[in-house]
C-alpha positions in Angstrom: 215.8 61.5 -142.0 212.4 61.7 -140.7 210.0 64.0 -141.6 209.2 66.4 -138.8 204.9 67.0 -138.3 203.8 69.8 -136.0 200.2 69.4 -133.9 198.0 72.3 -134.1 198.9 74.1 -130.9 202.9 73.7 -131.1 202.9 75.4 -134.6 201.2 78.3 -133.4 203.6 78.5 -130.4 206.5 78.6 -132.5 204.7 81.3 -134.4 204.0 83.3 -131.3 207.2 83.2 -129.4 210.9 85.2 -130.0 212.5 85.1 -133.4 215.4 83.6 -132.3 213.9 81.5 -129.9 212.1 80.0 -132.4 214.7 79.4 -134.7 217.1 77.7 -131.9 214.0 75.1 -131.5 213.6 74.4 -135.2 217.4 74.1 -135.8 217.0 71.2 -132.4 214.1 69.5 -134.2 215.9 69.3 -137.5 219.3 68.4 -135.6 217.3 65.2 -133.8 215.0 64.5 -137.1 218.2 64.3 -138.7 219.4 61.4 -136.7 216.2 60.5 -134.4 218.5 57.6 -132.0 221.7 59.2 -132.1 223.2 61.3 -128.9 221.4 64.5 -128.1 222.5 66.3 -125.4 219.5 67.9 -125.2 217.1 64.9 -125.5 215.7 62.9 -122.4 213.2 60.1 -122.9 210.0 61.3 -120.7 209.2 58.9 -117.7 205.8 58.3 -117.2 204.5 58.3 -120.8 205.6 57.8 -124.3 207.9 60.1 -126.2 210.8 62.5 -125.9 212.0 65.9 -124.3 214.1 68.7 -126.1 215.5 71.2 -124.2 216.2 74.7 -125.8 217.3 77.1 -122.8 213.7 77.5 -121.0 211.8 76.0 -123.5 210.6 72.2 -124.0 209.6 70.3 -126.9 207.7 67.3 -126.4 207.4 64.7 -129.2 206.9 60.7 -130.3 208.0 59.3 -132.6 206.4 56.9 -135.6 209.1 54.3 -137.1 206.7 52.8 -139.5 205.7 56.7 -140.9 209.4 58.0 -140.5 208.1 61.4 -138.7 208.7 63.0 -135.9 205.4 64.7 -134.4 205.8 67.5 -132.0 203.1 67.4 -129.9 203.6 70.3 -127.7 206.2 73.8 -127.4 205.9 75.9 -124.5 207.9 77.5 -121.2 210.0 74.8 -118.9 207.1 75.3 -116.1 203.8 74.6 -118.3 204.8 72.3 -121.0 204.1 68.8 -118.6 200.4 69.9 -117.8 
């Protein structure tokens, strides 16, 4: 399992958004931590740059991933319009 490591501006996303919404996206980013290369429904490699999409109804998560460190670093949380900016 790789250990899951939250930049600055993500964590206080997840802070400020629903309950529940918040809780769908953690239970996602423990789900794909779990098993980082397995089948995800949910996950899409992003084109264009490195690292990986989560979808959790209109919200993205955008991460990488570090083999050597075993951790998964979400780099950014936010709406399905903004989060590519």
């Amino acid at each position: 399992m790789y250990e899951v490591r939250y930049q600055k501006h993500a964590a206080r996303q997840l802070l400020r958004m629903p309950r529940e919404v918040a809780k769908r996206i953690r239970a996602g980013i423990e789900a794909v931590a779990a098993n980082p290369y397995g089948k995800h429904p949910n996950v899409t490699r992003l084109s264009g740059r490195d690292g990986f999409r989560l979808r959790a109804g209109d919200w993205r998560v955008v991460y990488t991933l570090d083999d050597g460190r075993q951790q998964l670093l979400v780099a950014k949380i936010d709406r399905r319009g903004r989060v590519y900016r």
